[in-house]
NULUMKOL-232222 format. One record per residue: residue in three letters; y, z, x of N, C-alpha, C, O, CB in turn. Coordinates in steps of 0.001 Angstrom, whole numbers, plus 500000, padded with zeros to 6 digits. Glycine has a CB too. Layout:
! NULUMKOL-232222
ALAYZXYZXYZXYZXYZX/...
***
This chain:
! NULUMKOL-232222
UNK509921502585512976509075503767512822508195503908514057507371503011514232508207503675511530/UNK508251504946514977507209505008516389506115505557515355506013505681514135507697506273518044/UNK505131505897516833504116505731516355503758507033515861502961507271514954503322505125517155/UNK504621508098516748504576509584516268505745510204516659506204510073517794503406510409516812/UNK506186510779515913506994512276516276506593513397517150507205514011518024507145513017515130/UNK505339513501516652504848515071517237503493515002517544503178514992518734504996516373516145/UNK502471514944516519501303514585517028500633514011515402500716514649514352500492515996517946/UNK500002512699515575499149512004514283498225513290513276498153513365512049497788510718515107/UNK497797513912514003497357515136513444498250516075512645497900516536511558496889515820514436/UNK499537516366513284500464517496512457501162516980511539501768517681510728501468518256513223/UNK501185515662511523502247514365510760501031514522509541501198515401508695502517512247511808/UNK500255513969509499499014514178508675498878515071507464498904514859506252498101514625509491/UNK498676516482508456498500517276507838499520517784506985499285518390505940498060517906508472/UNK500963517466507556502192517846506843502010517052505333501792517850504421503654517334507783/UNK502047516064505049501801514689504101500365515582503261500570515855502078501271512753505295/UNK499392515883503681498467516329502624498279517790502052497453518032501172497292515984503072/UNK499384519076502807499602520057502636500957520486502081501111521507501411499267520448503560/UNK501864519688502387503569520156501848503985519092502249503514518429501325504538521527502497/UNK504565518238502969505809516914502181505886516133503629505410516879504484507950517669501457/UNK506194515258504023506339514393505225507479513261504526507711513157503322504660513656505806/UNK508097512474505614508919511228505526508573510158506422508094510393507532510279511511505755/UNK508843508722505899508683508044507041509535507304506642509653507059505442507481507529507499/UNK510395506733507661511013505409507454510378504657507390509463504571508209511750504963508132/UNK510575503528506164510387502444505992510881501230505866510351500235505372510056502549505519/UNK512268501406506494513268500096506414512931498529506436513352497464505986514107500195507526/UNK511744499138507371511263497567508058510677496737506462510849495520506400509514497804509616/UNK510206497246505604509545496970504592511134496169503870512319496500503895508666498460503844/UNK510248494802503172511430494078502732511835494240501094510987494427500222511151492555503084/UNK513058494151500881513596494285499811514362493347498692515475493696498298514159494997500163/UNK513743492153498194514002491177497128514676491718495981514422492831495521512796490575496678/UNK515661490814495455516002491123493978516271489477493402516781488444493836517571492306493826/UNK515351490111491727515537488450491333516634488801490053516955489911489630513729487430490701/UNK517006487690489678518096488055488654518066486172488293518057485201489050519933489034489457/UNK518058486302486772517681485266485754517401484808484336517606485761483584517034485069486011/UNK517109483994483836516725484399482375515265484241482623514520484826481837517372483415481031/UNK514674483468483697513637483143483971512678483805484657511500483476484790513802482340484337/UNK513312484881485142512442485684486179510941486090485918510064485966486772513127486960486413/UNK510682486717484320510013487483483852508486486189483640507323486586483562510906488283482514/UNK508835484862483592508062484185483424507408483288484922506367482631484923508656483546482372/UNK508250483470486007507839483154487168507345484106487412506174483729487464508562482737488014/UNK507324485540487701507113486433488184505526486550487715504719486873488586508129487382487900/UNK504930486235486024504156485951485625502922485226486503501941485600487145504698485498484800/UNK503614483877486117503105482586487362502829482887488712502098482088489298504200481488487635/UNK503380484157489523503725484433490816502683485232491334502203485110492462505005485046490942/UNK502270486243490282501754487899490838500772487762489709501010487272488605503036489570490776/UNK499443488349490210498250488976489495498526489794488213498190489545487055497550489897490451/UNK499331490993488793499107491990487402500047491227486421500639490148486469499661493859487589/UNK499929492317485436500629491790484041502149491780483794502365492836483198500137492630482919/UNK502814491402483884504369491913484862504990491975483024506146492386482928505500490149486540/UNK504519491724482123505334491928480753504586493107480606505183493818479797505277490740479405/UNK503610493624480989503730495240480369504637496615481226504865497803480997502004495803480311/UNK504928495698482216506141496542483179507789496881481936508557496141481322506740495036484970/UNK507649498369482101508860498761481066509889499165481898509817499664483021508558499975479978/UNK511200498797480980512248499352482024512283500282482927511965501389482493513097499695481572/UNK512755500200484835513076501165485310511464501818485479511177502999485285514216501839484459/UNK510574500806485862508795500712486003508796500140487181509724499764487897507802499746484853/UNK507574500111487318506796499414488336505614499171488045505068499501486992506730499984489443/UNK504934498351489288503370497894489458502724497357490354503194496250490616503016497173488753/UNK501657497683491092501019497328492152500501496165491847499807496080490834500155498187492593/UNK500757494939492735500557493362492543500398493040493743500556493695494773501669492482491893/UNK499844491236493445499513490964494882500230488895494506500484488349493432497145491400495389/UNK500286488535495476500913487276495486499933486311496013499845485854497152502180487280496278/UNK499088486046494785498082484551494994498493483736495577499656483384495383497697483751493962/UNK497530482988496717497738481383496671496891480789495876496095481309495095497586480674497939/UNK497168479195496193496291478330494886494764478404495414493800478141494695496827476367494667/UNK494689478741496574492982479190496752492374480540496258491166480767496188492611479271498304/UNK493499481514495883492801482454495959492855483470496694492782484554496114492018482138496048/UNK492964483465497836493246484453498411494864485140498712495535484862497718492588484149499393/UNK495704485922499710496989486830499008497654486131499991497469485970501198497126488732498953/UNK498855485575498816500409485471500200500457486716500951500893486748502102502316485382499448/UNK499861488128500109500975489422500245500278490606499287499097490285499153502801488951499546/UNK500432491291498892500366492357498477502007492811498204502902492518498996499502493123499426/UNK502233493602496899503360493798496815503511494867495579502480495146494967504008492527496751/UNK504752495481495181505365496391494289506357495485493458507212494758493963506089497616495081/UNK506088495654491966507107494679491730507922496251490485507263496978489742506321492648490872/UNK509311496283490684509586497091489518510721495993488773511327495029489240510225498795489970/UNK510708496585487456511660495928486390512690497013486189512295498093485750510893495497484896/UNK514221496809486516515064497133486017516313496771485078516756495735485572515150497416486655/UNK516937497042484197517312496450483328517257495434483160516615494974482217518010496599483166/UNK518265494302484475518466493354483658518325492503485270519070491631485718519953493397482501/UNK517312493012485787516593492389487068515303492886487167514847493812486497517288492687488417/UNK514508492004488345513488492560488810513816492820490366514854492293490767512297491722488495/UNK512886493740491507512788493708492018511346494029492934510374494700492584513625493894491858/UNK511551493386494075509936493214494519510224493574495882511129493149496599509093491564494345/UNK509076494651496210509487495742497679507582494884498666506448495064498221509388498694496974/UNK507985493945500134506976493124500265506843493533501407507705494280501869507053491775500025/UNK505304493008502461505063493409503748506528493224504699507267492282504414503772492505504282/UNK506872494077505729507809493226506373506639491850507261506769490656506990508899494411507590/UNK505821492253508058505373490934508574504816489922508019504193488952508450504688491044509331/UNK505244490416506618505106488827505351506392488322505084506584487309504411504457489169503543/UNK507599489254505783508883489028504661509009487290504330508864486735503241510636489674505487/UNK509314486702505602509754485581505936508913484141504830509418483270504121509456485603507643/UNK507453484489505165506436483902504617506879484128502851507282483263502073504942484635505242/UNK506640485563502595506815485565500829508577484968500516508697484227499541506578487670500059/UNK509737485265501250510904484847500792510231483113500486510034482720499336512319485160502040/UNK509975482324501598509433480726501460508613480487500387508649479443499736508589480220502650/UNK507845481448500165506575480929499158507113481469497771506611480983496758504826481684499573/UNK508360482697497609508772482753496108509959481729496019510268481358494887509263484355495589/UNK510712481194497176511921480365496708511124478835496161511341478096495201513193480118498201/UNK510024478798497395509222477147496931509111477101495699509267475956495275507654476780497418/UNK508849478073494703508078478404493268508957478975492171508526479435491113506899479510493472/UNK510364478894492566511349479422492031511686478210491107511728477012491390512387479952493027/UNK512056479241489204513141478207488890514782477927489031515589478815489305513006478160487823/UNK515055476817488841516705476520489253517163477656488953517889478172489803517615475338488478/UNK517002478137488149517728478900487374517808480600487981518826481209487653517059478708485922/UNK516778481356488839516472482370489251517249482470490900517155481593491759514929482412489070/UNK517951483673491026518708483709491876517875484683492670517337485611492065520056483966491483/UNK517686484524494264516517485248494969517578486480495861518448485908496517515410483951496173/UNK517609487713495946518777488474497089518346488964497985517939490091497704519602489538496730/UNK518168488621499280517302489474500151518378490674500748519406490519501406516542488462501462/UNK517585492209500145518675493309500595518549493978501555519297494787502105518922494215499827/UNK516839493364501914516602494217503272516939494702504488516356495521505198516064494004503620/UNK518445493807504728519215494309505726520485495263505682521027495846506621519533493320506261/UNK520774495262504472522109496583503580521386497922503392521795499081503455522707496087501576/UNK520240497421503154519258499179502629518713499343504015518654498722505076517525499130501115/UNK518202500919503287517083501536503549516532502416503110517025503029502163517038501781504312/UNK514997502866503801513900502731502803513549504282503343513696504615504520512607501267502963/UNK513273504787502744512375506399502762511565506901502203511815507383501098512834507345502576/UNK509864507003502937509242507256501817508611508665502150508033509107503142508261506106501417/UNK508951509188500932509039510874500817507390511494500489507016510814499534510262511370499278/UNK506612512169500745505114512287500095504516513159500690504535513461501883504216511137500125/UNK503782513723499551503446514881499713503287515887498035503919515856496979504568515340500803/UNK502187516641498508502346517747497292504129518757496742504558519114495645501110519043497954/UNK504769518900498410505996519413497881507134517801497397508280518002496994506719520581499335/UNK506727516736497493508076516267497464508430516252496542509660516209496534508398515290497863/UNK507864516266495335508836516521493666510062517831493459511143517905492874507481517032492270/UNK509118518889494388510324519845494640511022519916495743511912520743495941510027521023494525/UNK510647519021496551512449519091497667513074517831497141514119517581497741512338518853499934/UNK512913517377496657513994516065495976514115516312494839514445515280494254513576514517495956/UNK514013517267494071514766517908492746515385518664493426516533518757492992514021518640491525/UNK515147519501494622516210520290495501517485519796495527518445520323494964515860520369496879/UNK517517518332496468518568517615496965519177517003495544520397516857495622518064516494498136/UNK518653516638494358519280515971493631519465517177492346519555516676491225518526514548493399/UNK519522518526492402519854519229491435519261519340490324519654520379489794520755519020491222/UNK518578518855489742518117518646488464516241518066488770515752517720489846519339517362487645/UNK515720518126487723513816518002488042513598516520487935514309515742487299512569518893486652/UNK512116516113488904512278514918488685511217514554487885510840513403487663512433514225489767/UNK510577515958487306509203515793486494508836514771485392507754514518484862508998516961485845/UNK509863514348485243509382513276483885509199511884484450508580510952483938510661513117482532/UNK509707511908485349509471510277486519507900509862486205507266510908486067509605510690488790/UNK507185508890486069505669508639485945505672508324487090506612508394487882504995507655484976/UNK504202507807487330503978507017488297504197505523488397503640504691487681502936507240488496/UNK505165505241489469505768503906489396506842503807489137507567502887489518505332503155488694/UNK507421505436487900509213505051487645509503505113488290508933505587489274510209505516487022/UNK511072504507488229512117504701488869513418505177488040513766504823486914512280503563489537/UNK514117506209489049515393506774488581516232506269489869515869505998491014515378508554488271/UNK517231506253489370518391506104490163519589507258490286520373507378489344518947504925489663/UNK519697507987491302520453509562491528521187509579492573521320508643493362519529510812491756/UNK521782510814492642522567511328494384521300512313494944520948513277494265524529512631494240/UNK520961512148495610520315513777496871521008513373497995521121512435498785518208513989497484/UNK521573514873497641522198515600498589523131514610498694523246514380499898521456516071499826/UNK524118513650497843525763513645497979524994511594497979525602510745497328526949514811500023/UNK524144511346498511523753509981498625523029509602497688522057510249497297523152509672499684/UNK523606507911496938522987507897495227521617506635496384521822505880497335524645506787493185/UNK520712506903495835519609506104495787518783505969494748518808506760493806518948506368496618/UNK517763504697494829516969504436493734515518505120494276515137504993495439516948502741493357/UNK514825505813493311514059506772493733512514506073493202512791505873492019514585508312493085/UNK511392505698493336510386505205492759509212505739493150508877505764494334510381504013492869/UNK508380506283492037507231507923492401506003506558492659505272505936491888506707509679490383/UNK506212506519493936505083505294494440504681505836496147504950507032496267506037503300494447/UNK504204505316497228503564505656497753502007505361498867501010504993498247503731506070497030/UNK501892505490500084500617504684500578499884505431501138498992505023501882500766503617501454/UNK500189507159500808499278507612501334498231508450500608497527509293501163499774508123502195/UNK498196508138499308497203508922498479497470510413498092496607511170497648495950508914499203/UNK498731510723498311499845511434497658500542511136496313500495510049495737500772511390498497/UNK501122512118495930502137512526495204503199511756496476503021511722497693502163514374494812/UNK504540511080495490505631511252496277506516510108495598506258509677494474505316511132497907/UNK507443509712496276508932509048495913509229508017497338509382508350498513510386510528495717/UNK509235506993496857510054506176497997511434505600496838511507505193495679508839504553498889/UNK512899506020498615513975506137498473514778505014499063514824504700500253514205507247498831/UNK515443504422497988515966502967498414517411503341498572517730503959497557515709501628497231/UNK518512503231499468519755503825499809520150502757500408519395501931500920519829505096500590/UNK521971502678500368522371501933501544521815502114502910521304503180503256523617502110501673/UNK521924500940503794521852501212505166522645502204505989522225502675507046522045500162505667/UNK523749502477505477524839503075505996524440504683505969524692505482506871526169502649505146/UNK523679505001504581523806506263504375522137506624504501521536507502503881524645506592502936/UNK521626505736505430520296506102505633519984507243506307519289508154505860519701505208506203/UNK520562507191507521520671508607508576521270509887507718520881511055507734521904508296510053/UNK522059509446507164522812510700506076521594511367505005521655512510504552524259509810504855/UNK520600510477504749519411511044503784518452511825504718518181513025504674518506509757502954/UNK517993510864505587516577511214506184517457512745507119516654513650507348515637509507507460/UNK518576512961507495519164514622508028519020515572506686518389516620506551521172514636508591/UNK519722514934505863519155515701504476517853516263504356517744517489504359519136514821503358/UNK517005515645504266515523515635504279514747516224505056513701516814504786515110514645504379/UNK515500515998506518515041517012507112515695518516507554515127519550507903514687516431508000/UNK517027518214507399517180519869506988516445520749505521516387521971505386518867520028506762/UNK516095520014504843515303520711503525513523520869503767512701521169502901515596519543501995/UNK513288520592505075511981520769505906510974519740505758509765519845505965511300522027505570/UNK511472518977505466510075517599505655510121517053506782511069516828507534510101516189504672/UNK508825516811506874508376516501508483508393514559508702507953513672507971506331517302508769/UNK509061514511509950509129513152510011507819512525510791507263512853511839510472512796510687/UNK507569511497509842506105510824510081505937509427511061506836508603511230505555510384508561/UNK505052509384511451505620507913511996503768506789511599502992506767510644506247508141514482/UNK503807506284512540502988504479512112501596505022511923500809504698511033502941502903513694/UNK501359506114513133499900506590513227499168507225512546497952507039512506499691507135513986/UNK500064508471511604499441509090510656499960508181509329499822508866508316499787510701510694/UNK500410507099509085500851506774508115499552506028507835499061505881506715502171506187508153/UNK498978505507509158497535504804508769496256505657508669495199505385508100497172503736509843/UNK496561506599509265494779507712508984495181508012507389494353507510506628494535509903510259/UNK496032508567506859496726508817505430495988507778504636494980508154504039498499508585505359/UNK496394506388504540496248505294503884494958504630503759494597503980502779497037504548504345/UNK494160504881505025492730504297505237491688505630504343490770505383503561492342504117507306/UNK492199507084504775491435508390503716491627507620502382490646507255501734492388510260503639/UNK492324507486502160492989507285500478491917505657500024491654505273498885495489506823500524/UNK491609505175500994491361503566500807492067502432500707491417501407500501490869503356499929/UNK493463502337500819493986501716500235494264500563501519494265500886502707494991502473499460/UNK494500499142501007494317498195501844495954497771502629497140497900502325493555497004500945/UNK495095497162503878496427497052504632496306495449504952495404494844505531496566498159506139/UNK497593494946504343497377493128505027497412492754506454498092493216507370498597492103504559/UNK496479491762506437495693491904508206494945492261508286494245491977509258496014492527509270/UNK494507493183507300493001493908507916491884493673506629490746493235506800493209495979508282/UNK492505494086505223491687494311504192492028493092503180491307492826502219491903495787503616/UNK493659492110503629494169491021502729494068490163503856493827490405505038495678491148501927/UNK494332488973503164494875487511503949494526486653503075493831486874502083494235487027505437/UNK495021485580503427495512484163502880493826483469502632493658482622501754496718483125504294/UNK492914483843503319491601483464502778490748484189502034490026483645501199490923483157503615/UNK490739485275502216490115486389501466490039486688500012491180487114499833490617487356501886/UNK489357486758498667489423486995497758489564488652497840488965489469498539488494486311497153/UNK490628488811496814490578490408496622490035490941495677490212492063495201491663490992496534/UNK489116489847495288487922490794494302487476491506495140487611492726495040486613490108493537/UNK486666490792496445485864491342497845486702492286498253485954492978498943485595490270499129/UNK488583493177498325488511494133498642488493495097497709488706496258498059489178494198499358/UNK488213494752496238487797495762495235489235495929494292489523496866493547487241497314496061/UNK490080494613494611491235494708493678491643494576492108492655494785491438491829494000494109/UNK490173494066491854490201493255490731490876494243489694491267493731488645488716492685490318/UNK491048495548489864492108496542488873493341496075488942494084496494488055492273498115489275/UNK493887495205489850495788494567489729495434492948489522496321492106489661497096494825491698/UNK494033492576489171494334491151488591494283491070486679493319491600486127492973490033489352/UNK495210490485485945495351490589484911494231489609484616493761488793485408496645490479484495/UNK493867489820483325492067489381483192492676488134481852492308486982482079490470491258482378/UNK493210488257481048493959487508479678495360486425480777495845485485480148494970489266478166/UNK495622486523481516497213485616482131496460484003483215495584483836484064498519487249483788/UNK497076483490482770496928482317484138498009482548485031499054483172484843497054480589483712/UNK497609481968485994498518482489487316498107481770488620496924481595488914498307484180487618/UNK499078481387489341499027480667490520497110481410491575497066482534492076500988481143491446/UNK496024480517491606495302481114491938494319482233491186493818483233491700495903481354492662/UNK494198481773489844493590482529488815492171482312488801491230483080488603494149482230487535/UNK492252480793489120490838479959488538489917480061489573488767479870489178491001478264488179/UNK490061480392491247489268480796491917489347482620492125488981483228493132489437479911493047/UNK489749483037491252489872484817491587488759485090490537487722485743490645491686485823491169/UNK489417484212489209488290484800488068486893484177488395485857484746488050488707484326486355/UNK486899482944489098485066482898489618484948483940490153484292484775489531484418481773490741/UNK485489484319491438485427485290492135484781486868491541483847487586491897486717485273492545/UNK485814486943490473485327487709489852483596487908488771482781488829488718486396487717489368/UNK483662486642488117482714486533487574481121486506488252480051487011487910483087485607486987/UNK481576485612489430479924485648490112479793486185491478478774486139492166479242484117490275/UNK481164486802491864480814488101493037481499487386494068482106486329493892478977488547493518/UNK481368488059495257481803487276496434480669488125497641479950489124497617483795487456496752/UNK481004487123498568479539487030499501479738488783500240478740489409500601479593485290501118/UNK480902489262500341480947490660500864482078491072500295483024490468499789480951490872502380/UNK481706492768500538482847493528499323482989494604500583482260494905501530482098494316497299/UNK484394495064500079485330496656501019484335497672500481483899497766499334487455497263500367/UNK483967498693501960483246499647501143483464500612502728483704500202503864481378499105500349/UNK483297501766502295483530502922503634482645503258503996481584503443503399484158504137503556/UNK483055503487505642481700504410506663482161505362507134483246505275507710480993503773507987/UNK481567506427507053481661507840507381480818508164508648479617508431508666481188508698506171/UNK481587508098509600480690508239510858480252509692511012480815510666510511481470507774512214/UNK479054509691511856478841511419511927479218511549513165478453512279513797477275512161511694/UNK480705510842514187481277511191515476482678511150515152482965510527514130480879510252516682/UNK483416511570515670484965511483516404485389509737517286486391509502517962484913512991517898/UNK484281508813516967484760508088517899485126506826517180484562506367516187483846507958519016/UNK486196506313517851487388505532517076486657504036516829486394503547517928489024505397518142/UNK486341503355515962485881502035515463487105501329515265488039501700514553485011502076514157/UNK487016500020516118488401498859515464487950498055514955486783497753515207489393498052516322/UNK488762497311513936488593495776513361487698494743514404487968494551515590490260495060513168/UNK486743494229513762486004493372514405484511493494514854483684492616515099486661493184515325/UNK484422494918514887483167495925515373482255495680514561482494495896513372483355497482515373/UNK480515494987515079479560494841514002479327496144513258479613497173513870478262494320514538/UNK478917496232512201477846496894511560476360496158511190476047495003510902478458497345510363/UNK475685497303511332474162496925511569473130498131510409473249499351510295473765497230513627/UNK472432497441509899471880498534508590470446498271508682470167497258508040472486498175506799/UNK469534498757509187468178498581509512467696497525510746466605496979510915467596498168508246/UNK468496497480511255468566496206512344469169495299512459469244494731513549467790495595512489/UNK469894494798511208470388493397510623471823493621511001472381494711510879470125493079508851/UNK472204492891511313473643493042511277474185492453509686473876491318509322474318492124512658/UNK474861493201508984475653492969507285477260492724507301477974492475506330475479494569506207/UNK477568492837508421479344492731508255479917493243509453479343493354510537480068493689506947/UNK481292493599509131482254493702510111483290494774510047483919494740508989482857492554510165/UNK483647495712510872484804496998510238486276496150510447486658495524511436484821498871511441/UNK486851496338509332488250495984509187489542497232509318490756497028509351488268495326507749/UNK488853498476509374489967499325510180488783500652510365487707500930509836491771499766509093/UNK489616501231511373488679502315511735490019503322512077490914502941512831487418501916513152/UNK490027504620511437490703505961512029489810506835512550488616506704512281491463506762511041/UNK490413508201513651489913509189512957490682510110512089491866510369512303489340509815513743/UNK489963510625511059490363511093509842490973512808510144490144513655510476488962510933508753/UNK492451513194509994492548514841510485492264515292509181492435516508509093494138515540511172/UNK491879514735508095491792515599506722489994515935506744489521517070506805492435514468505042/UNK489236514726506682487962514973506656486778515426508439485620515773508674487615513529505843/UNK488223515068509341487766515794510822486594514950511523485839515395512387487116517488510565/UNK486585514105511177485030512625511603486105511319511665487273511215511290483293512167509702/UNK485267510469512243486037509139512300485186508627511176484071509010510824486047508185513830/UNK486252507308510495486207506491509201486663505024509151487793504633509441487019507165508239/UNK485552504205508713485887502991508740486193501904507746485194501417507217485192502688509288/UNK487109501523507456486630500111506151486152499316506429486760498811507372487451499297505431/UNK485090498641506115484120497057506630483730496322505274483398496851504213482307497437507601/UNK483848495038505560483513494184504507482105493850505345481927493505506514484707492851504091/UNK480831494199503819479286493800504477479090493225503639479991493162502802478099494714504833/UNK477674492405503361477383492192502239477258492796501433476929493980501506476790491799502156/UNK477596491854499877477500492864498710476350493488498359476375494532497707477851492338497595/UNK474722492654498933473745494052498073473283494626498822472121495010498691472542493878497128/UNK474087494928499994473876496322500887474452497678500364475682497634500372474576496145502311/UNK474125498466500066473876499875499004474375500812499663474066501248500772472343500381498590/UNK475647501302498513476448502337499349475273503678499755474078503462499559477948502962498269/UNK475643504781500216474287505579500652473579505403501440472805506295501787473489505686500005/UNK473585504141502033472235503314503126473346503992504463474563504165504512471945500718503023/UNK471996504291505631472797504394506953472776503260507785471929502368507743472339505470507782/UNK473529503314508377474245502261509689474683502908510605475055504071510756475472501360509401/UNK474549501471511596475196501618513304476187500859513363475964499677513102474266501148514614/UNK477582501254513712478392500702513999478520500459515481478694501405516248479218501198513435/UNK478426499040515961478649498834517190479841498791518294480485497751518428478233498029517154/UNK480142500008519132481242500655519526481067500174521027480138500632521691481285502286519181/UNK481948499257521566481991499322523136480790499058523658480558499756524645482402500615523707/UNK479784498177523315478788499061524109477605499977523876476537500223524435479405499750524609/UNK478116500282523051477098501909522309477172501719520703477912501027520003478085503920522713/UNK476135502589520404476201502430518717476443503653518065475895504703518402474844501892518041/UNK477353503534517023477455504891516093476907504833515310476556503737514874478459505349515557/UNK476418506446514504475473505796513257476818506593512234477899507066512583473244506537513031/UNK476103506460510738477234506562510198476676506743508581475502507077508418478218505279510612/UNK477396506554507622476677506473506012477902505705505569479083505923505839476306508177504957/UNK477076504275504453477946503657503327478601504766502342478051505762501872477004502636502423/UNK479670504399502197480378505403501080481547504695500362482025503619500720481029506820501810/UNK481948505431499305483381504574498413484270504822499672484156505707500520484214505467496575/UNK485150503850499580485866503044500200487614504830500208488507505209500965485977500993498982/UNK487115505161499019488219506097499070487615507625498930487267508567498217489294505731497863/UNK487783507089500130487524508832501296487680510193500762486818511070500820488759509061502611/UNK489058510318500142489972510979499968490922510561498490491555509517498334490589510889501255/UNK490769511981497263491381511971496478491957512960496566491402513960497021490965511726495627/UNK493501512971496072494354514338495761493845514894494831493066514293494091495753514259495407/UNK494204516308494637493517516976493431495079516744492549496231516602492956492788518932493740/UNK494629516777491526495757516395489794496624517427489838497477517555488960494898516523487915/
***
């Protein structure tokens, strides 16, 4: 995926006004198959993976025994498998850390090199992919999955997503990947690439590993505690639920700069003089037209309070705010 097609701005705007694509091949593709799966998978991942219903899904993350994330991940249940869609620059790491934890009995398939991946999003994409596949895809929830032809190529279709859209990511052979994404774009969706895929994802809030996860980090502190199951034990439970119970020393929370000027990972923030934390991604935003940052500060620093973010050299000022910038309207 480059970094743009056309310009981060028109890629953008396509995705929050009518429909965009991006390849996502690079993103890895597991299948488990077992009698055992459903109970490792348990042991494996935060959320609740037995309330996952056939031909479902669920946003999960892959504990270590400290606590903090192998990974971040999608796990869906289909009939008579599971499958789990993971960072690619985790692939290698999560294949090692689910085979280490595997029972005899659970067979691991890595498909990520036969497929590929398309993820469709946007307010139009329910109607250009009922286009290509003839029939509506309105009853899909969020998270199902159907399995269809668009436009002559059968793929597995799952109404999931990273940019705070509506949309469908499209799992296809490798072969007939180019054969979809021409499809797709003869039916007018705009091809997206790395740059607006991250101004998209950072509006929306949503966390990126490397920046907002890692292997030390509790994801109570990036505000995950909605994909940790609260009733399950689980690899890394017993330091998440402290975590949870008595806080953690800094939490994900957003800055709304009042400039255009670009903040990276690492950049102090400063709130009455003090320095409170650190920005863990910075865009500028083409939906809200200001630059935007995620920073982990301390926790009883008060969203609403202003700050200087320290830029190059120079300081921006800015306002604490929820972490998600940007909601679609229903």
């Amino acid at each position: 995926m480059p970094v743009q097609y056309t310009s981060i701005i028109a890629e953008a705007k396509a995705v929050r006004e009518s429909v965009g694509m991006f390849d996502v091949s690079h993103m890895a593709r597991l299948e488990f198959v077992g009698a055992e799966v459903e109970t490792m998978l348990e042991n494996l991942t935060s959320n609740d993976v037995a309330s996952i219903p056939v031909d479902g899904g669920q946003y999960s993350l892959l504990p270590n025994d400290q606590g903090g994330c192998v990974d971040d991940i999608i796990v869906y249940r289909l009939a008579d498998r599971f499958h789990l869609v993971v960072n690619a620059s985790n692939h290698e790491k999560d294949v090692e850390w689910l085979t280490e934890h595997k029972p005899s009995g659970v067979t691991i398939t890595d498909h990520t090199d036969e497929t590929a991946m398309i993820a469709v999003q946007g307010p139009s994409a329910e109607n250009v992919l009922a286009g290509l596949r003839g029939t509506s895809l309105a009853e899909i929830q969020t998270f199902g999955v159907v399995t269809a032809s668009f436009a002559g190529v059968t793929a597995r279709a799952a109404r999931s997503g990273y940019t705070g859209e509506d949309g469908f990511e499209l799992i296809c052979a490798a072969a007939d990947g180019e054969r979809l994404w021409d499809a797709l774009l003869a039916a007018g969706v705009t091809p997206c690439g790395l740059g607006s895929r991250d101004t998209l994802r950072v509006e929306a809030g949503l966390p990126l590993y490397g920046h907002e996860l890692n292997d030390e980090l509790s994801p109570i502190a990036a505000g995950l505690g909605w994909v940790i199951g609260k009733t399950k034990t689980f690899i890394g439970s017993g330091p998440i639920n402290e975590a949870r119970e008595h806080g953690t020393p800094t939490r994900l929370v957003g800055i709304k700069l009042d400039s255009k000027r670009l903040t990276t990972p690492g950049m102090a923030v400063r709130v009455e003089g003090g320095e409170v934390g650190a920005v863990s991604s910075g865009i500028i935003s083409p939906t809200l037209d200001t630059a935007l940052a995620l920073a982990f500060l301390k926790r009883e620093v008060p969203l609403g309070a202003r700050c200087e973010v320290e830029t190059r050299g120079k300081t921006e000022s800015g306002t604490l705010v929820s972490k998600r910038f940007y909601k679609r309207a229903k």
